[in-house]
NUVEXFI-607768 format. One record per residue: x, y, z of N, C-alpha, C, O, CB in turn; residue in three letters; residue number from 1. Coordinates in nm, 2 decimals. Atoms other than C-alpha are relative to their C-alpha. Glycine has a CB too. Layout:
R  n_east  n_north  n_up  ca_east  ca_north  ca_up  c_east  c_north  c_up  o_east  o_north  o_up  cb_east  cb_north  cb_up  res  n
R  X  Y  Z  X  Y  Z  X  Y  Z  X  Y  Z  X  Y  Z  ALA  NUM $
...
This chain:
R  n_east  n_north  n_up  ca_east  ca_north  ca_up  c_east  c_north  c_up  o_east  o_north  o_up  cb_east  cb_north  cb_up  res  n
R  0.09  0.04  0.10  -0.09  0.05  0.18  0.05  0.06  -0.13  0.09  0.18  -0.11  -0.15  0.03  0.03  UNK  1 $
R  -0.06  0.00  0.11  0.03  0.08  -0.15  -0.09  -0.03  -0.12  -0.15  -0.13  -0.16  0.10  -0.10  0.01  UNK  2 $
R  0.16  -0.02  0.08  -0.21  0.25  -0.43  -0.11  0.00  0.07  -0.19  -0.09  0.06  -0.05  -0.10  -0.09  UNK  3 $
R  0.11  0.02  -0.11  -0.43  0.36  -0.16  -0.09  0.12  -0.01  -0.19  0.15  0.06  0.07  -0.01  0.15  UNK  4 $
R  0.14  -0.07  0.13  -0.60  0.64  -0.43  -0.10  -0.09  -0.05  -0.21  -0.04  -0.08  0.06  0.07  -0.16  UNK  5 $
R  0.01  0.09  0.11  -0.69  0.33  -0.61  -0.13  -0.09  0.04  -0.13  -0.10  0.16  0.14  -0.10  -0.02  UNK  6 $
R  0.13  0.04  -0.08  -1.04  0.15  -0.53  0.01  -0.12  0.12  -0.05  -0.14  0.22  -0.12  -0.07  -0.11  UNK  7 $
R  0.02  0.10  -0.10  -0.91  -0.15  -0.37  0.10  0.09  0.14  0.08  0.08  0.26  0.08  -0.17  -0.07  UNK  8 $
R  -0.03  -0.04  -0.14  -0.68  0.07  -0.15  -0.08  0.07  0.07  -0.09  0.07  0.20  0.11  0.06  0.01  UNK  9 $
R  0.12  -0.12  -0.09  -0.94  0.33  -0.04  -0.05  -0.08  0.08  -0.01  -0.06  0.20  -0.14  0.08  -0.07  UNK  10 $
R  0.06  0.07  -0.03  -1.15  0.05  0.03  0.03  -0.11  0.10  -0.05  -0.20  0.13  -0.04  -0.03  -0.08  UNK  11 $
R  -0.07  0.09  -0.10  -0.92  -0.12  0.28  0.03  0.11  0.09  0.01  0.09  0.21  0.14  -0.09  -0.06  UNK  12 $
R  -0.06  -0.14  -0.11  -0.80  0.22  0.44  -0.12  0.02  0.12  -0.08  0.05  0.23  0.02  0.17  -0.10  UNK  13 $
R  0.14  -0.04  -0.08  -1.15  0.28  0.61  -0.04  -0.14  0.08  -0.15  -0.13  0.14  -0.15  0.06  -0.12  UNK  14 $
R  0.03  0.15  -0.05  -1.17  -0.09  0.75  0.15  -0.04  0.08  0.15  -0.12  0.17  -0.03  -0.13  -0.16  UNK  15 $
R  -0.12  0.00  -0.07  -0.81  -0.07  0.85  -0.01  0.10  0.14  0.01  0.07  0.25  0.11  0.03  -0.09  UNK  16 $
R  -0.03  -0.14  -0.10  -0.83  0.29  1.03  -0.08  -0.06  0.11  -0.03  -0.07  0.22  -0.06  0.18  -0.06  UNK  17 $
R  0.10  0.05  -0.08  -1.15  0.15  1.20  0.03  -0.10  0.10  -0.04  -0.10  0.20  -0.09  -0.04  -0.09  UNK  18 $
R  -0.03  0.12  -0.10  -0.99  -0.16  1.40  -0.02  -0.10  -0.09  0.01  -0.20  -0.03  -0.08  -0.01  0.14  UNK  19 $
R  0.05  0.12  0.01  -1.10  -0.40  1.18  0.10  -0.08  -0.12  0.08  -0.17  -0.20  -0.16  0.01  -0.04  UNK  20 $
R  -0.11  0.14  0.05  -0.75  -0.55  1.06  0.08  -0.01  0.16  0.13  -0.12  0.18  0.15  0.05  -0.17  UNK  21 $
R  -0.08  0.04  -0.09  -0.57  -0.50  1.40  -0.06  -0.01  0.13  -0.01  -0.05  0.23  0.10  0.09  -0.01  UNK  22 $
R  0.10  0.02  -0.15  -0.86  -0.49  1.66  -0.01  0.17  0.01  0.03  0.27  -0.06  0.10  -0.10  0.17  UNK  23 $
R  0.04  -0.08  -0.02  -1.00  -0.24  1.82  0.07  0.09  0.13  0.01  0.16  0.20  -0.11  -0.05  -0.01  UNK  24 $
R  -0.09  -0.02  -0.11  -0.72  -0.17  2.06  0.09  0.06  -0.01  0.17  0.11  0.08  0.04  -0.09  0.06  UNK  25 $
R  -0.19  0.01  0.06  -0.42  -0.11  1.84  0.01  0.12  -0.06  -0.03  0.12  -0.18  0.05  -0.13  -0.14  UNK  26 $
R  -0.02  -0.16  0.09  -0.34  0.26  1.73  0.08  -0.04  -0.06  0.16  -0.12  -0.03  0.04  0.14  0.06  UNK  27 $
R  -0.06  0.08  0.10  -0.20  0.24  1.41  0.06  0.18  -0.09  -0.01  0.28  -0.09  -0.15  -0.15  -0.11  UNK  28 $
R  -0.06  -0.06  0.14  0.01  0.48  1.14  -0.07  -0.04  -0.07  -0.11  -0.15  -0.05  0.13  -0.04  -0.06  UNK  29 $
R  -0.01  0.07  0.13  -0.10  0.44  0.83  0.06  0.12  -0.12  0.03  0.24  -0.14  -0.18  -0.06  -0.05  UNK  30 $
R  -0.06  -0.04  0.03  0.13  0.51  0.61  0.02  -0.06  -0.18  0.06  -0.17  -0.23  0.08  0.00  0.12  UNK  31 $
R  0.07  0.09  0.14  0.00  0.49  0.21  0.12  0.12  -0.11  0.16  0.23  -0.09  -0.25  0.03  -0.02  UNK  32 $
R  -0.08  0.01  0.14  0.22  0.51  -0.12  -0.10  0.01  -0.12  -0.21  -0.05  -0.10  0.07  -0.14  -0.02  UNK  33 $
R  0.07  0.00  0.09  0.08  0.61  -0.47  0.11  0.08  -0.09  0.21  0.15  -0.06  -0.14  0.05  0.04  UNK  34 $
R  -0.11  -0.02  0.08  0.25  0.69  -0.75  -0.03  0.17  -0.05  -0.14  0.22  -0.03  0.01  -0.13  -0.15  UNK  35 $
R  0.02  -0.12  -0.02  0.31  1.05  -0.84  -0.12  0.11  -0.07  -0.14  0.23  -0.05  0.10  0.03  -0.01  UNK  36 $
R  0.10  -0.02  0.04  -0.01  1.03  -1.08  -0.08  0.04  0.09  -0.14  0.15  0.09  -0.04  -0.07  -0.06  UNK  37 $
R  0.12  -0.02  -0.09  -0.22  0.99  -0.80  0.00  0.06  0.11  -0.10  0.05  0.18  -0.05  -0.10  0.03  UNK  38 $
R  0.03  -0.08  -0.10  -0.09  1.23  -0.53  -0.09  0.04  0.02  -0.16  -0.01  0.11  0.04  0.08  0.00  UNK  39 $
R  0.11  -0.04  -0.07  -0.33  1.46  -0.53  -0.11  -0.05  0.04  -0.18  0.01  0.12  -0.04  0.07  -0.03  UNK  40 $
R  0.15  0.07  -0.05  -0.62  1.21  -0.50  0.04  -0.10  0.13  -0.05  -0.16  0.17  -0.08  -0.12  -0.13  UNK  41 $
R  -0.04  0.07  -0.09  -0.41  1.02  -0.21  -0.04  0.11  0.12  -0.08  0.09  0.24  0.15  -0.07  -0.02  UNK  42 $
R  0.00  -0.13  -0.15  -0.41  1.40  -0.01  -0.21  -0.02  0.00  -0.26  -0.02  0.12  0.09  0.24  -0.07  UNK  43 $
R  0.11  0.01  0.00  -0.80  1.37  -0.10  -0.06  -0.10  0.09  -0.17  -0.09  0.16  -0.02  -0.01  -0.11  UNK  44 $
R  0.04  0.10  -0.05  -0.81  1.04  0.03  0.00  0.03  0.19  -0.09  0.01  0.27  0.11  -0.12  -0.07  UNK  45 $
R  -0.06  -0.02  -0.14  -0.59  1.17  0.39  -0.09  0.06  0.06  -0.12  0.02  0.17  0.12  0.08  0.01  UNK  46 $
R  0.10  -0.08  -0.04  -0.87  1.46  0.42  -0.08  -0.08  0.04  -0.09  -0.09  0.16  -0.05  0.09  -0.07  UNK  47 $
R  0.10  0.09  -0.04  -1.13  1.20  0.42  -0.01  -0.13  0.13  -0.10  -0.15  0.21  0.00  -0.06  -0.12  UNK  48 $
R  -0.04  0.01  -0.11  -0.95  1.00  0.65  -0.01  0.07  0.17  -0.05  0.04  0.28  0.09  0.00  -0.05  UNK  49 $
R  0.00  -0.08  -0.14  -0.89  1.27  0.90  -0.17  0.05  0.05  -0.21  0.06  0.16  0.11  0.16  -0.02  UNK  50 $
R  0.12  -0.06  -0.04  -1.25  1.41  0.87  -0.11  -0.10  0.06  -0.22  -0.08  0.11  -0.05  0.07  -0.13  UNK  51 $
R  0.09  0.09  -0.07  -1.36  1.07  0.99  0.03  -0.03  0.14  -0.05  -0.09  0.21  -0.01  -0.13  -0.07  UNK  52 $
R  -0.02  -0.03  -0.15  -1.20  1.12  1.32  0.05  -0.12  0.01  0.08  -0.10  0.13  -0.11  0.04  0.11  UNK  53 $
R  -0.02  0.13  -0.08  -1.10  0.74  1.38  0.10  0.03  0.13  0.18  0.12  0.14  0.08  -0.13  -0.11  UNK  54 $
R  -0.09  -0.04  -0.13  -0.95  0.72  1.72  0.10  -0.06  0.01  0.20  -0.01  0.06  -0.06  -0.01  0.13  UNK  55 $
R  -0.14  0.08  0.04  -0.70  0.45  1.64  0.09  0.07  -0.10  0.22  0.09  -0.09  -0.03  -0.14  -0.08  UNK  56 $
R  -0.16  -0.11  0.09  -0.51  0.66  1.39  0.06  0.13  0.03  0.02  0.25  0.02  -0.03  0.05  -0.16  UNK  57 $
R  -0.08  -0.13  -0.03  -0.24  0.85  1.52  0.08  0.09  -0.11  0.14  0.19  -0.07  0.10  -0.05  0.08  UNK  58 $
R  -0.09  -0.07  0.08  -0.07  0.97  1.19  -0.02  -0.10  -0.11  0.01  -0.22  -0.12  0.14  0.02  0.06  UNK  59 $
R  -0.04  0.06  0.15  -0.10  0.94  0.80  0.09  0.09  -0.05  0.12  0.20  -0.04  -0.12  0.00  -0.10  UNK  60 $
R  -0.08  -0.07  0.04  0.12  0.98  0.63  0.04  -0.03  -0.20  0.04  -0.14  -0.25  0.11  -0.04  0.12  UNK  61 $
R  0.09  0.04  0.16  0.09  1.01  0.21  0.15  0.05  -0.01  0.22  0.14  0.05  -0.18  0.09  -0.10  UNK  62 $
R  -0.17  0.00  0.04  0.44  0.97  0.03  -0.02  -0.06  -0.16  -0.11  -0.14  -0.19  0.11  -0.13  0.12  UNK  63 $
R  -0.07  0.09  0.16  0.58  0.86  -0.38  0.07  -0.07  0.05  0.11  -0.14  -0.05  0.08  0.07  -0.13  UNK  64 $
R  -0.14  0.03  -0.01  0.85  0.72  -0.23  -0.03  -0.10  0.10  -0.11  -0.10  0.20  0.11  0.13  0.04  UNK  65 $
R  0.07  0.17  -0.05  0.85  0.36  -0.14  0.08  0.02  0.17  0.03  -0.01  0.28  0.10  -0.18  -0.13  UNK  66 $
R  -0.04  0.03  -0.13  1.11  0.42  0.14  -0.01  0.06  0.08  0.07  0.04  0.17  0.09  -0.01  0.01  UNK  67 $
R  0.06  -0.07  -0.03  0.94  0.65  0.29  -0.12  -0.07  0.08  -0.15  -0.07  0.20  -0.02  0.08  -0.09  UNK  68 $
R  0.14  0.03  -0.01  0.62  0.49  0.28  0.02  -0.18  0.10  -0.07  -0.22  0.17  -0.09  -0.01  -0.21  UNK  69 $
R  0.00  0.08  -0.09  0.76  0.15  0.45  0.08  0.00  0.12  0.10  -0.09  0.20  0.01  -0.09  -0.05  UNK  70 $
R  -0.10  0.01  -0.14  1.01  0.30  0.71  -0.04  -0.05  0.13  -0.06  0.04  0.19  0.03  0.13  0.03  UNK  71 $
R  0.03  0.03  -0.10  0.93  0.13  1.00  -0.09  -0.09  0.01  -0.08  -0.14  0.12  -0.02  0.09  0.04  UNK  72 $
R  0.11  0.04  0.02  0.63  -0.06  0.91  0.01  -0.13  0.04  0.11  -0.19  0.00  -0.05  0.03  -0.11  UNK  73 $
R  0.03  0.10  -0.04  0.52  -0.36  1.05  -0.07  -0.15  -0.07  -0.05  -0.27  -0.06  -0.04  0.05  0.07  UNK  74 $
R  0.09  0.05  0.09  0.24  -0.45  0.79  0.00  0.07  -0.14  0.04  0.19  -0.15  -0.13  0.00  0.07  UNK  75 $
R  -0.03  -0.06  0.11  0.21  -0.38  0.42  -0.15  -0.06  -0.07  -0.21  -0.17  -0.04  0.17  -0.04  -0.06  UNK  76 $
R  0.14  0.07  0.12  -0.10  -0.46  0.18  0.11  0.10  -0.11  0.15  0.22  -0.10  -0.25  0.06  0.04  UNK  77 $
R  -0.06  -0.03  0.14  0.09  -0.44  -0.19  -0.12  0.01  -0.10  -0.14  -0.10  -0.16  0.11  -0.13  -0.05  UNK  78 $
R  0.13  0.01  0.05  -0.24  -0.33  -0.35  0.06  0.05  -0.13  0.05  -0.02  -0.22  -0.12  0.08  0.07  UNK  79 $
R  -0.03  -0.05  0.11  -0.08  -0.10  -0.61  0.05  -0.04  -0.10  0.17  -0.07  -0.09  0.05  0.06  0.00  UNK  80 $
R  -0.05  0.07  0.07  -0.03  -0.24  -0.92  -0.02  0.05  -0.18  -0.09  0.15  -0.20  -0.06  -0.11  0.06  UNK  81 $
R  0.06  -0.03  0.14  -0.07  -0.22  -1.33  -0.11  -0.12  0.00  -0.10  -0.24  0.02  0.13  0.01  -0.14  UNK  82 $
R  0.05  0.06  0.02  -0.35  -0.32  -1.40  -0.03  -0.07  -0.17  -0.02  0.02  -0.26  -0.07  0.06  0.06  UNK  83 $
R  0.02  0.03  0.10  -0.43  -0.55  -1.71  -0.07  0.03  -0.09  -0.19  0.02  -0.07  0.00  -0.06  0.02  UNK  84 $
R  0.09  -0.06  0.10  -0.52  -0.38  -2.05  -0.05  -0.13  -0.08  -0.05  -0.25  -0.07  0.08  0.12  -0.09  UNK  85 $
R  0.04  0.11  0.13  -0.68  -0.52  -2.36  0.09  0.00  -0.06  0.15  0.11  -0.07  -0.12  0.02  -0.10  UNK  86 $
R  -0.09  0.07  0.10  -0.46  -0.69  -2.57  0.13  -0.05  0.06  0.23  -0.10  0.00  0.04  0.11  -0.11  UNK  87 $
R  -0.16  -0.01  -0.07  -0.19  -0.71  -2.30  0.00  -0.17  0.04  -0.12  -0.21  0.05  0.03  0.14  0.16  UNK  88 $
R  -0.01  0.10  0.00  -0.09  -1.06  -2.23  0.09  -0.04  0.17  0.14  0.05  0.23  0.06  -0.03  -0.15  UNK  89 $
R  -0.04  0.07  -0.12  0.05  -1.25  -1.90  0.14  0.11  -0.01  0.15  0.23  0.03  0.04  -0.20  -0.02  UNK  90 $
R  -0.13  -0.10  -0.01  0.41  -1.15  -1.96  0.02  0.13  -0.03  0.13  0.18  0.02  0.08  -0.04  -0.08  UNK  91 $
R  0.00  -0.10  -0.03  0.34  -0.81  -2.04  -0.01  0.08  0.11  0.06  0.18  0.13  -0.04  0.02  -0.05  UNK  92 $
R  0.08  -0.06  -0.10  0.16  -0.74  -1.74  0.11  -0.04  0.16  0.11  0.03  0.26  -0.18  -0.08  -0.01  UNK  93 $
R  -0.11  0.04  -0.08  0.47  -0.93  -1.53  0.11  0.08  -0.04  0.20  0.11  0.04  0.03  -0.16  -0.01  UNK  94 $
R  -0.15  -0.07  0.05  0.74  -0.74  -1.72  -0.05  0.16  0.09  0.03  0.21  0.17  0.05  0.01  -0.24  UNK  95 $
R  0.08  -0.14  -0.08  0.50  -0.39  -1.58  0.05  -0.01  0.14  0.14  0.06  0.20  -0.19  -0.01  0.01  UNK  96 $
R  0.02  0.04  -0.16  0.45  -0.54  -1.23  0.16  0.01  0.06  0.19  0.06  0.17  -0.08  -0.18  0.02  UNK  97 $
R  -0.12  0.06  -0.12  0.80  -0.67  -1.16  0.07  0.15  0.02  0.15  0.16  0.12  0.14  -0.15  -0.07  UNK  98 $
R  -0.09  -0.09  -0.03  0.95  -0.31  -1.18  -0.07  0.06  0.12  0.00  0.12  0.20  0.04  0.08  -0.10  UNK  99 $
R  0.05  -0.08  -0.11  0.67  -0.17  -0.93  0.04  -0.11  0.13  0.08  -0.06  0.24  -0.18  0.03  -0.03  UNK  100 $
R  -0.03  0.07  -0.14  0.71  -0.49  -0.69  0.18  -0.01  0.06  0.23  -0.06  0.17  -0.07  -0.15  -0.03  UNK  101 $
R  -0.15  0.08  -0.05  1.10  -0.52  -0.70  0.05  0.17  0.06  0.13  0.17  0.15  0.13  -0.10  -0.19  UNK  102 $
R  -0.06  -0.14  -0.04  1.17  -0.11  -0.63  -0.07  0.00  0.18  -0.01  0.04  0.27  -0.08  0.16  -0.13  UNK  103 $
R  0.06  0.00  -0.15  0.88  -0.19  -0.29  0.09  -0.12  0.08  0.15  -0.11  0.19  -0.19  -0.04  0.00  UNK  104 $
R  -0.08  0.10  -0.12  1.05  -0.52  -0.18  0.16  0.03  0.06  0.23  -0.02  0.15  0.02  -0.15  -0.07  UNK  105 $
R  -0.12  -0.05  -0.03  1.37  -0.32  -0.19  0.00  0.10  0.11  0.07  0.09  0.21  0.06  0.05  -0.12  UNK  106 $
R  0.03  -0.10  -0.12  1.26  -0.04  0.03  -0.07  -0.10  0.11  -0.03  -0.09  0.22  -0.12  0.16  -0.06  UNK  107 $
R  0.02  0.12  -0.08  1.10  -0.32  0.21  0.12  0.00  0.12  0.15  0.03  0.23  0.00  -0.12  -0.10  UNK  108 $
R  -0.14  0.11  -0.08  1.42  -0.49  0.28  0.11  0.12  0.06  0.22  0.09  0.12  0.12  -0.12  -0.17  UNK  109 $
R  -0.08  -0.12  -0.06  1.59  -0.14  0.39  -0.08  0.07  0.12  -0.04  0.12  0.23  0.03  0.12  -0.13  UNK  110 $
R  0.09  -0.07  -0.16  1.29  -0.02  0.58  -0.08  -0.02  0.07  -0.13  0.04  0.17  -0.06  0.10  0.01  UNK  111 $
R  0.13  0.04  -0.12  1.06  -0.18  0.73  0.04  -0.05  0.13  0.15  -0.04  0.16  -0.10  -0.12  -0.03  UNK  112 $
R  -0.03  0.05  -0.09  1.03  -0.34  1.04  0.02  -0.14  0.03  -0.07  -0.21  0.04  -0.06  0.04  0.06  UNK  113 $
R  -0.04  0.10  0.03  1.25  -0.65  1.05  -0.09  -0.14  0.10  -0.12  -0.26  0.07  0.17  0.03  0.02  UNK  114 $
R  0.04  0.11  -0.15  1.11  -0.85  1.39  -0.12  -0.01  -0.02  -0.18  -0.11  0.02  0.02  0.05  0.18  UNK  115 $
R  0.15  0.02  0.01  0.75  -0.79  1.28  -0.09  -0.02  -0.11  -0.21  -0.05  -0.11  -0.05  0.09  0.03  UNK  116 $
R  0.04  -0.04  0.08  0.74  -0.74  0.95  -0.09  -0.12  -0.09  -0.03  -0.23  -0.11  0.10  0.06  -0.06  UNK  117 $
R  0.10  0.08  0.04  0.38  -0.93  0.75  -0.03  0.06  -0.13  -0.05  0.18  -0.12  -0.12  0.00  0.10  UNK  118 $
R  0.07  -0.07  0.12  0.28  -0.84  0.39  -0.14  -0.14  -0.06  -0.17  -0.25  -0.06  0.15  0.04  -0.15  UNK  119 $
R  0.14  0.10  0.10  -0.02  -0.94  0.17  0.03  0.09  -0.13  0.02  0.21  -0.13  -0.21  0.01  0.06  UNK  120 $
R  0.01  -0.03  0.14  0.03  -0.91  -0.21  -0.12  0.03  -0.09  -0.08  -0.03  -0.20  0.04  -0.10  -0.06  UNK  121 $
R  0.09  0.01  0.06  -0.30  -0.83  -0.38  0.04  0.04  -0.18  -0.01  -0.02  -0.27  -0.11  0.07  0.08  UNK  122 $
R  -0.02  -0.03  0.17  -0.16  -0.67  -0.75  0.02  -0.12  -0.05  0.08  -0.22  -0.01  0.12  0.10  -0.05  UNK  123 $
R  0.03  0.13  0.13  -0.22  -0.91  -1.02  0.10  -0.01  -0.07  0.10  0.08  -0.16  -0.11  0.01  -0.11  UNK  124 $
R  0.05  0.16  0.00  -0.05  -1.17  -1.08  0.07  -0.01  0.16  0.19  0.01  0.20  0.08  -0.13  -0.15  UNK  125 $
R  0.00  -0.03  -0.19  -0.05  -1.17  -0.69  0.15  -0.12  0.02  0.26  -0.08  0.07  -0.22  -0.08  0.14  UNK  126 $
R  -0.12  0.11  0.02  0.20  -1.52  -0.72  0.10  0.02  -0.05  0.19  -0.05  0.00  -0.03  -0.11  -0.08  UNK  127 $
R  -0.09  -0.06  0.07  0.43  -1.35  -0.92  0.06  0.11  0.03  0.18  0.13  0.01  -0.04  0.00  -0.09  UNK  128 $
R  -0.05  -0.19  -0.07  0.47  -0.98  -0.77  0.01  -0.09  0.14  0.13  -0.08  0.17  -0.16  0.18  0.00  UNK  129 $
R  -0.04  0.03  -0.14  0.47  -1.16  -0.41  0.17  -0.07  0.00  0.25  0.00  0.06  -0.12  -0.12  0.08  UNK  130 $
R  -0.12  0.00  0.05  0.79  -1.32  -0.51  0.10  0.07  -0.05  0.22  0.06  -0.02  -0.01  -0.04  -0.04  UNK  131 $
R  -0.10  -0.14  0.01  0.95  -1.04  -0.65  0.03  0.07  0.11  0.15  0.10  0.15  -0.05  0.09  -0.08  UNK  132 $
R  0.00  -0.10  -0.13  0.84  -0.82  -0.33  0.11  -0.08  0.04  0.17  -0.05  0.15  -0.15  0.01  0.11  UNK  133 $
């Protein structure tokens, strides 16, 4: 998960850890990316994680580093993103995005897991960064 300090990743991490993207059967990694602003609130995030005991998660693992953060991975939610200021316009916000999505689809394409591998784009303009990824 990718920006998983960030409200929409938190807010997926606790619904993930829980079974309720892969079932309730499936021990899972999770293995979350954030940029090096938001370390310390991603280790904040890990504590919170661990202190909730889920029994499906065998291992988090909190990384900057994209290739790190998809080595192996099967699934990806591309949550992290720039978000759109005031005054900022379409193409600004695509000229932002494409450097965060084109550095993940690269570590992607080096590390993930080729036979399994599923993503979901949510950063804005979701049509536009999924393509890049």
């Amino acid at each position: 998960v990718t920006g998983a300090a960030g409200a929409i990743g938190y807010s997926l991490l606790f619904r993930i850890a829980s079974g309720g993207f892969l079932g309730h059967s499936s021990p899972i990694i999770l293995q979350l990316l954030e940029i090096p602003a938001g370390e310390q609130a991603l280790e904040g995030v890990k504590m919170e994680l661990l202190d909730s005991a889920f029994p499906l998660v065998r291992d988090i693992i909190t990384t900057t580093d994209a290739d790190v953060a998809f080595e192996g991975a099967d699934y990806a939610f591309l949550v992290g993103a720039q978000p759109r200021t005031k005054g900022m316009d379409r193409a600004d916000l695509l000229q932002k995005n494409a450097g965060i999505f084109s550095v993940q689809g690269q570590a992607i394409n080096k590390a993930a897991n080729r036979d399994t591998f599923k993503c979901v784009v949510v950063g804005n303009p979701a049509n536009t960064n999924a393509l890049i990824a």
